[in-house]
N, C-alpha and C positions, 0 to 999 in steps of 0.2 A: 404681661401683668405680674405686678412680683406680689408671689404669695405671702399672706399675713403672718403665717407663724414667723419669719424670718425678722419680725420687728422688735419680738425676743425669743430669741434665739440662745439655746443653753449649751451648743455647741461652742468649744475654744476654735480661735483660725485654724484654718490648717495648713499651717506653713514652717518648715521649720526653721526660720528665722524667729518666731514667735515662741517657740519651743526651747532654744537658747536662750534667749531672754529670758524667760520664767524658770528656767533652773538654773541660771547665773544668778537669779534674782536669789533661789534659795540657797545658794551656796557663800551669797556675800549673808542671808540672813544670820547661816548657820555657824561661820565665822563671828559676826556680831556675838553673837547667844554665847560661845563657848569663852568669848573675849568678854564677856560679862561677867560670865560666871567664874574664873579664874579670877576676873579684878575684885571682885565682891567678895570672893573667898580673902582673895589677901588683903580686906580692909580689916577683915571680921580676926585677925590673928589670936585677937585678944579672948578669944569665945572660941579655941580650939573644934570642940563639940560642936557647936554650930556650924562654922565653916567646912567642917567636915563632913557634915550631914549634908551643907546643900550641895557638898560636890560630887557625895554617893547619890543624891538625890539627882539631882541634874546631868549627871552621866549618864545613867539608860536611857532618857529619854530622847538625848541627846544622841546618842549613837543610833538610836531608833529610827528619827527622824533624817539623818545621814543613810542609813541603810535603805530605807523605805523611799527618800526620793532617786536613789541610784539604780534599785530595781525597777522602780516607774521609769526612768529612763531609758533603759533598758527596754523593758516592755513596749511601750512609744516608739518606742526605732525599729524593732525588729516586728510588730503585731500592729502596724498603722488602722486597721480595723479595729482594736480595743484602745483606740487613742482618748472617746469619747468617755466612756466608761472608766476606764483609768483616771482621766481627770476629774471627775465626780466622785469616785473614793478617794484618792488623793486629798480633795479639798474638804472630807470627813476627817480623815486624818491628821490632818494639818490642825483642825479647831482642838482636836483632842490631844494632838502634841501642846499646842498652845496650853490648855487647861493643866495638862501633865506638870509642865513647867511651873506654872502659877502658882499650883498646889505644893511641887517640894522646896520650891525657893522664897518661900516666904507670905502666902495665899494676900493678903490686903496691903502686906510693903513690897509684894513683888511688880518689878518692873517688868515683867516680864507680858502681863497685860495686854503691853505693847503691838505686841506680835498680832493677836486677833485683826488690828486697824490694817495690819500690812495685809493677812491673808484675804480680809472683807474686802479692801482695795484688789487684791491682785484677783481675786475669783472674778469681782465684781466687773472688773476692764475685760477678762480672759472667758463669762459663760453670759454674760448681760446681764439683763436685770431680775432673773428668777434664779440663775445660780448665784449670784450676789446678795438677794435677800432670800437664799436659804443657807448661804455661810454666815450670815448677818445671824439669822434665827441661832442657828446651831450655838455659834458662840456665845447668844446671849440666856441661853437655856443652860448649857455647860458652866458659864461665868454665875449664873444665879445659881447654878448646885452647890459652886463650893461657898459660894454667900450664905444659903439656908443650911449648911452644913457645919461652917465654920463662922455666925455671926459676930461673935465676938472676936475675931480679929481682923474683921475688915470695918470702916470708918462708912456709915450709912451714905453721907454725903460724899464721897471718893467712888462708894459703890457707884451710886445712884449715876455720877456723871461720866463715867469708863462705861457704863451700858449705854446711856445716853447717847453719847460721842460713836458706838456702833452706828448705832442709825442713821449719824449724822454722815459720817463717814458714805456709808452704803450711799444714801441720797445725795451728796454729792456729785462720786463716781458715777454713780446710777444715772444720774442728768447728765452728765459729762457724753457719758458711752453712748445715750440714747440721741442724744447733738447729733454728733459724728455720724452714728449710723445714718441717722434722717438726711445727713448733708452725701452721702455716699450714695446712698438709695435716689436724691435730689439730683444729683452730679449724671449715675445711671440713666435715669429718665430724659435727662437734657440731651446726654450721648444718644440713644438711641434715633430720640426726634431727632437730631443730625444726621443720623447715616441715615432713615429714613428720607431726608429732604435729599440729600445727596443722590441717594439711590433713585429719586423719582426724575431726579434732573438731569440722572445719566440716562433715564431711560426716554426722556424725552428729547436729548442730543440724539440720541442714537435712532429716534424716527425720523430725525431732522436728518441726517445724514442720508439714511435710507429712499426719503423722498424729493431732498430737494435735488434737483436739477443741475443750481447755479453750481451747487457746492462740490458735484460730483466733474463740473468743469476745473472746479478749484483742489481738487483733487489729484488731475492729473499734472495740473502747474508744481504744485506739491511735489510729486512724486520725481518732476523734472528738477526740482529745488533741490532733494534727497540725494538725487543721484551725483548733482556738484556736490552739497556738502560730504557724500562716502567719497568723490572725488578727493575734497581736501584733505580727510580725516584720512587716508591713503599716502598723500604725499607727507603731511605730517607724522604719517609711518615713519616712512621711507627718510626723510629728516632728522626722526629720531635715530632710528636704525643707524644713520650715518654718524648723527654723534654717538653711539655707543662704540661703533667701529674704530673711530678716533680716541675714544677712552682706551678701548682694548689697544691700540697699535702702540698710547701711550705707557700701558701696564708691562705689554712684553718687553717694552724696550727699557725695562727698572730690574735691574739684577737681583734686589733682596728681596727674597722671597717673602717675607713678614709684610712687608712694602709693599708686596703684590695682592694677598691673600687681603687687605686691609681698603685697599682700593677699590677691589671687586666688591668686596662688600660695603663701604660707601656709595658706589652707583647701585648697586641693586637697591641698598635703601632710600636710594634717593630716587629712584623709579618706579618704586613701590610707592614711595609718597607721590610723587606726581602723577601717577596711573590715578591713586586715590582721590588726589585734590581733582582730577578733572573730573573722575565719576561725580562725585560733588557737587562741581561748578556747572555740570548741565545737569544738578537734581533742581536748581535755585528756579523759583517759580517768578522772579522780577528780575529788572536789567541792575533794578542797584542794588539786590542782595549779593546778585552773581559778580559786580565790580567789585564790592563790601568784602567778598570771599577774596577773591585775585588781588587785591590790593593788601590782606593780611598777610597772604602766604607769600607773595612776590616782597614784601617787605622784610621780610624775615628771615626767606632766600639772600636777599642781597645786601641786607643791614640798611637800608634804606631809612630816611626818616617821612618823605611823604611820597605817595603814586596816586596819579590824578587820571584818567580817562575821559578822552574825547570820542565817542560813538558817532557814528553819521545817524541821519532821522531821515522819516519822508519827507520834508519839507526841503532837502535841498542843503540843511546847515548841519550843525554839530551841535550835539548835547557835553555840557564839562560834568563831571560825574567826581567828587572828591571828597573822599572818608573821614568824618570827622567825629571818632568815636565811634557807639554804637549806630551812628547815622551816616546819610550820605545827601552833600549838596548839589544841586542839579542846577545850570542854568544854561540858556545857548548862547553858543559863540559864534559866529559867522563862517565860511566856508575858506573866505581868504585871513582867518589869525594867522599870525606871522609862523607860529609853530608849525601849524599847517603846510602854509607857504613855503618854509623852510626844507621839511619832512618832503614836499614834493619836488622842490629844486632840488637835493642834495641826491647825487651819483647813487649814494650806499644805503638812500631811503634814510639815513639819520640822521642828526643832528644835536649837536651838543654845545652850550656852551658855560665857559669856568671863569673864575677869576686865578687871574695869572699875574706876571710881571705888566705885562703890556693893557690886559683888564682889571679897571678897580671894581667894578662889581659887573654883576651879569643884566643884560637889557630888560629894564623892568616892564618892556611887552611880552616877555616870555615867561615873565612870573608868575604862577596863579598861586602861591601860599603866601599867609600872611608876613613871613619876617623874608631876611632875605638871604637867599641863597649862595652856596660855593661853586654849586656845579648845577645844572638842568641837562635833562638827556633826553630825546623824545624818539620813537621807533613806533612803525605801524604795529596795527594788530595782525593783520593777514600778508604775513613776506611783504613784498614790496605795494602792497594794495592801500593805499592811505585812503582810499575813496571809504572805506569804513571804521577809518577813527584809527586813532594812535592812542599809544601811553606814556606818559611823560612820570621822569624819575627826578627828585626836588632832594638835593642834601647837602647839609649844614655845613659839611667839610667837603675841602676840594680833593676826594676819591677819585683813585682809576678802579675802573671796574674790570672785573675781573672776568674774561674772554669765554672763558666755559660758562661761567653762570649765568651768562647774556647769552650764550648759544641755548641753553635750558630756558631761560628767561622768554626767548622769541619764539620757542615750542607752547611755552603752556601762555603767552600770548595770542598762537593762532588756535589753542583749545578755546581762549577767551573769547576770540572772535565768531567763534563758530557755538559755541554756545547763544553769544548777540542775536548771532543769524537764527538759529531755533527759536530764541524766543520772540522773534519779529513775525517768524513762521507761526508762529503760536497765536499770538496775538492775533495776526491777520486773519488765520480760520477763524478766533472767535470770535471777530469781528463781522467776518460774514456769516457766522451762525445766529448772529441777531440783529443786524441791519438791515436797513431793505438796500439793494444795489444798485439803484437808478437814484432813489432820492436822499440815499446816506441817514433818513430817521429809521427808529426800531422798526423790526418788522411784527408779523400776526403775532408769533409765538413769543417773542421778549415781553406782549403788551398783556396777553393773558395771564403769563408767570406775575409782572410787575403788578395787573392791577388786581392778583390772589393774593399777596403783599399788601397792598395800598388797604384793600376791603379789609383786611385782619387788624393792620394798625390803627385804624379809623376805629373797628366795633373796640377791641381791645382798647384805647382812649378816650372814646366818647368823641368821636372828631369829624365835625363832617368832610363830604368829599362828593365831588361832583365828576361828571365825564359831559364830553362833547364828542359828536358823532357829527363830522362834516362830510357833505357830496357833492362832487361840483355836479351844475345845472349843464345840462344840456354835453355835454362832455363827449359824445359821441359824433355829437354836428363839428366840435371842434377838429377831432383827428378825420373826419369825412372829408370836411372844406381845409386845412391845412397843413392837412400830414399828422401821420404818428409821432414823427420828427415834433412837429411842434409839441404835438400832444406832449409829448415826453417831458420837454421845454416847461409846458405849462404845469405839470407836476411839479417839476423841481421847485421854480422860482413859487409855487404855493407853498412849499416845505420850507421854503427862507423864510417866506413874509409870517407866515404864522410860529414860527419857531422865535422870530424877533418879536412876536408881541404875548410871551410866556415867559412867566418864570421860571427860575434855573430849578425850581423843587420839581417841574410840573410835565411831565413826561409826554409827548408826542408820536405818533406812530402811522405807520401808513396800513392800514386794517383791510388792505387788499381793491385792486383800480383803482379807481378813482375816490375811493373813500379815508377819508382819514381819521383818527380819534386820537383823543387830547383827555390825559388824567390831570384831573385837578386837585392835589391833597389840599387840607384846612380851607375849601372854599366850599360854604353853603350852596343851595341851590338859586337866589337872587342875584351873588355875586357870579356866580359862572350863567346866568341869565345875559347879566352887563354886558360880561368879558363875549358871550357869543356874537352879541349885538354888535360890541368891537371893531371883532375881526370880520364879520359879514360886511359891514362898512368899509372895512378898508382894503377886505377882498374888491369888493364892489367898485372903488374910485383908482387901485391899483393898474398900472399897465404892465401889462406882460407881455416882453420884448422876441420879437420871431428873429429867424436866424435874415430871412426877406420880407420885406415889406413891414409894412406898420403895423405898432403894439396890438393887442386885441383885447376886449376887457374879457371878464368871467365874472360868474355870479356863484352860490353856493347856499346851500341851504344847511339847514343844522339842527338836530336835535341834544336833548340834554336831558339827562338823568342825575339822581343823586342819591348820593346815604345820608339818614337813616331812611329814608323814605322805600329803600331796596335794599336789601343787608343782602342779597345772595348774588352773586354775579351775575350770575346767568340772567336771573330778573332783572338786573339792571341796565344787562347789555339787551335781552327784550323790548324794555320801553323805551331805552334812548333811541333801538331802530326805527320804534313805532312812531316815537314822535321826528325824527328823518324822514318817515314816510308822508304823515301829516302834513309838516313841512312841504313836502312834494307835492304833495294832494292838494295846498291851499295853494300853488302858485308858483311856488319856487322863491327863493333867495331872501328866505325868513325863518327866522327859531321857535322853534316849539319844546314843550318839554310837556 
């Protein structure tokens, strides 16, 4: 809870970036003043005696003010404990520099006035809004002394509006500063509620990890996963290592030494950067930020005008992944694209092709940019492993590329592919951290997280929202009389048929056996009446196909709850059981809520 005093707060930041500022600030002020007074004097030539006066005048104070902020500076740098304190006399002395000045340069034609707006401003940004309106006071007490001291040389209405314009000034700044603050303190409060939510969802990963079973199987596939990828990350050692050895065989064999010294330090920098970009490329939390990255710096490496990537998917084909700007477009391409095709017919795993004497332009099956190209070049990701995607090189002019930088090129290639491979690994655990693994819908714990979600945005909009709480009937005769096998069977194909008669908003889950529940955001409690009636119908006329012998039908019962009528989960997930149970109680294969 952040405490109330700090809402004004008469403390300056404490940083010394903000501390530089404010005495650049009075150094350009005090610059101004002496540039003033010097021009002023030399208009006044004509008035000897007066210009002379204001420049005896205005020198003490003026050195004053020079001496007194250089000690505070001082002071502040080497006594950070009297920083607060310092600033608070300081900003006395400053009003009373200001008045010093006003009074020997001329008290109701001096411009010097001025100055007050800049310190009421700069206190006012630098202590908030209680030391801004007591530099405000200060000045306007000081500025009325030499008013009722000296009325007949100041203009009532000139008075009146320089004191005025104090104020105005302070409440300006003063709103300004208390904004920001609010939106800082705003900002604060939103941060925390994040890492809080963060924090409660690692720690509910973390009993998920602890208890489940499946995951602790998927764990050790994991760890078998690990061991090939420190497999690769080893040979792409050893790959590296070897082109370095080939750098060095080519350094000793260059006689000028300037030539040498200059070389060595072009690969170390250029290994430092690649060491960098990889830590990098597996920090990337998507497949298209991490291509978005390798497609920059391999572009840039090689002068390249576009790099496109083909990743392999579970599905058996390729994803095209191709930078366009701050973005990246994604669409699949099939398994037999010719570049593909290619990449795997060709002895060297590559394949290239340019416009030459014998080619007028390059086969527009292997084009994927818009204009068209001089040269295309396509190379796996993993050595000669095309089974996980390749990269393909697009450019404008018919280039040879350059042997070393393609040897570099196909190292942080197999960093790219192996970063893929992490984040597929990635994905997949957190795939099975919230699926169920027989029937592919969420599981218990995705469904309590989503519907603590759902119940928040619903009270927070005024929206209702409804759940469904289905069981199949008799469910136990089924795995009795034809197998768990089927039983299993008949899970699934319920997690189709009711999945196809849901909307894409409207969340599904397998809530443990044979039980299933269904969130239904923006649907009252009449409309998820219907919808139960539905799907109990067309559970009901459904055949469910056995692996032998003939379909079998199933029945299902259903209860139903909703919000507003139950704002707390807990109560809600309560009565939708009870009305399941009722359901059960009256017969079976009927909705109740």
């Amino acid at each position: 809870m952040v405490s109330g005093n700090t809402h004004h707060s008469i403390r300056p930041p404490r940083h010394d970036s903000f501390d530089r500022y404010f005495f650049v600030l009075r150094a350009f002020y005090l610059i101004g003043a002496v540039a003033w007074v010097i021009s002023t004097a030399a208009q006044i030539q004509a008035l000897p005696a007066l210009a002379q006066a204001m420049l005896k005048g205005a020198a003490p104070p003026l050195l004053w003010f020079f001496l007194y902020s250089l000690l505070f500076f001082v002071l502040i740098s080497k006594f950070p404990d009297f920083r607060s304190a310092s600033f608070h006399f300081m900003m006395v002395l400053d009003t009373v520099f200001v008045t010093i000045m006003v009074n020997n340069t001329g008290l109701g034609n001096s411009e010097f006035f001025l100055g007050y707006y800049l310190f009421i401003a700069a206190h006012t940004m630098a202590f908030g809004m209680f030391g801004g309106a007591a530099a405000t006071v200060i000045s306007a007490v000081l500025y009325m002394g030499l008013y009722f001291q000296n009325p007949d040389r100041f203009f009532i209405s000139d008075f009146a509006v320089r004191t005025g314009f104090m104020f105005l000034v302070y409440f300006v700044i003063a709103s300004l500063a208390e904004n920001e603050r609010k939106d800082r303190l705003r900002m604060e409060q939103d941060r925390k509620k994040i890492d809080e939510l963060n924090a409660h969802l690692e720690r509910n990963l973390s009993e998920l990890v602890e208890k489940n079973r499946a995951l602790r199987d998927a764990n050790t596939a994991i760890k078998h996963d690990r061991k090939k990828i420190d497999d690769l990350n080893r040979r792409l050692e050893r790959s590296f290592a070897e082109l370095m050895e080939e750098k060095q065989s080519i350094i000793e064999a260059n006689s000028a030494k300037d030539a040498l010294i200059q070389l060595k330090n072009d690969i170390t920098e250029r290994r430092r950067s690649h060491i960098a970009f990889s830590k990098e490329l597996n920090a990337k939390n998507t497949i298209e930020e991490t291509i978005q990255l390798f497609s920059r710096y391999i572009g840039q490496l090689m002068s390249v005008d576009d790099i496109s990537v083909m990743a392999s998917t579970e599905e058996d084909d390729y994803a095209l992944y191709q930078p366009n700007g701050k973005t990246i477009q994604k669409k699949r391409v099939p398994a037999d694209h010719p570049i593909l095709d290619a990449v795997i017919k060709s002895p060297a795993h590559t394949a290239e092709w340019r416009v030459d004497e014998h080619n007028q332009s390059v086969p527009k099956n292997v084009v994927l940019i818009d204009y068209e190209p001089a040269v295309v070049r396509a190379e796996p990701l993993l050595g000669g492993r095309v089974s996980e995607g390749v990269f393909v090189i697009s450019h404008s002019e018919p280039c040879m590329f350059d042997q070393d930088i393609m040897e570099e090129t196909r190292i942080l290639c197999n960093h790219l592919g192996v970063a893929i491979q992490n984040l597929k690994l990635r994905f997949r655990l957190q795939e099975m951290a919230e699926t169920d693994g027989l029937t592919g819908l969420y599981n218990h714990r995705f469904l309590q997280n989503r519907l603590n979600q759902e119940l928040a945005r619903s009270q927070r909009y005024k929206r209702p929202l409804s759940v469904l709480l289905f069981d199949i009937d008799h469910f136990k005769n089924v795995n009795d009389t034809y197998g768990h096998r089927t039983g299993d069977a008949v899970l699934m194909e319920l997690a189709k048929v009711v999945s196809g008669k849901l909307r894409n908003l409207d969340v599904l889950a397998r809530y443990g056996g044979e039980e299933f529940m269904a969130i239904l955001p923006e649907t009252p409690k009449p409309g998820a009446m219907e919808l139960a009636e539905r799907l109990r119908e067309t559970i009901q006329d459904h055949l469910f196909p056995r692996d032998e012998g003939d379909p079998i039908h199933i029945t299902v019962s259903i209860g139903v709850g909703s919000f507003p009528e139950h704002t707390v989960k807990e109560e809600l997930i309560e009565f939708t059981d009870q009305a399941l149970y009722r359901a059960k109680e009256g017969g079976r294969n009927r909705v109740e809520c």
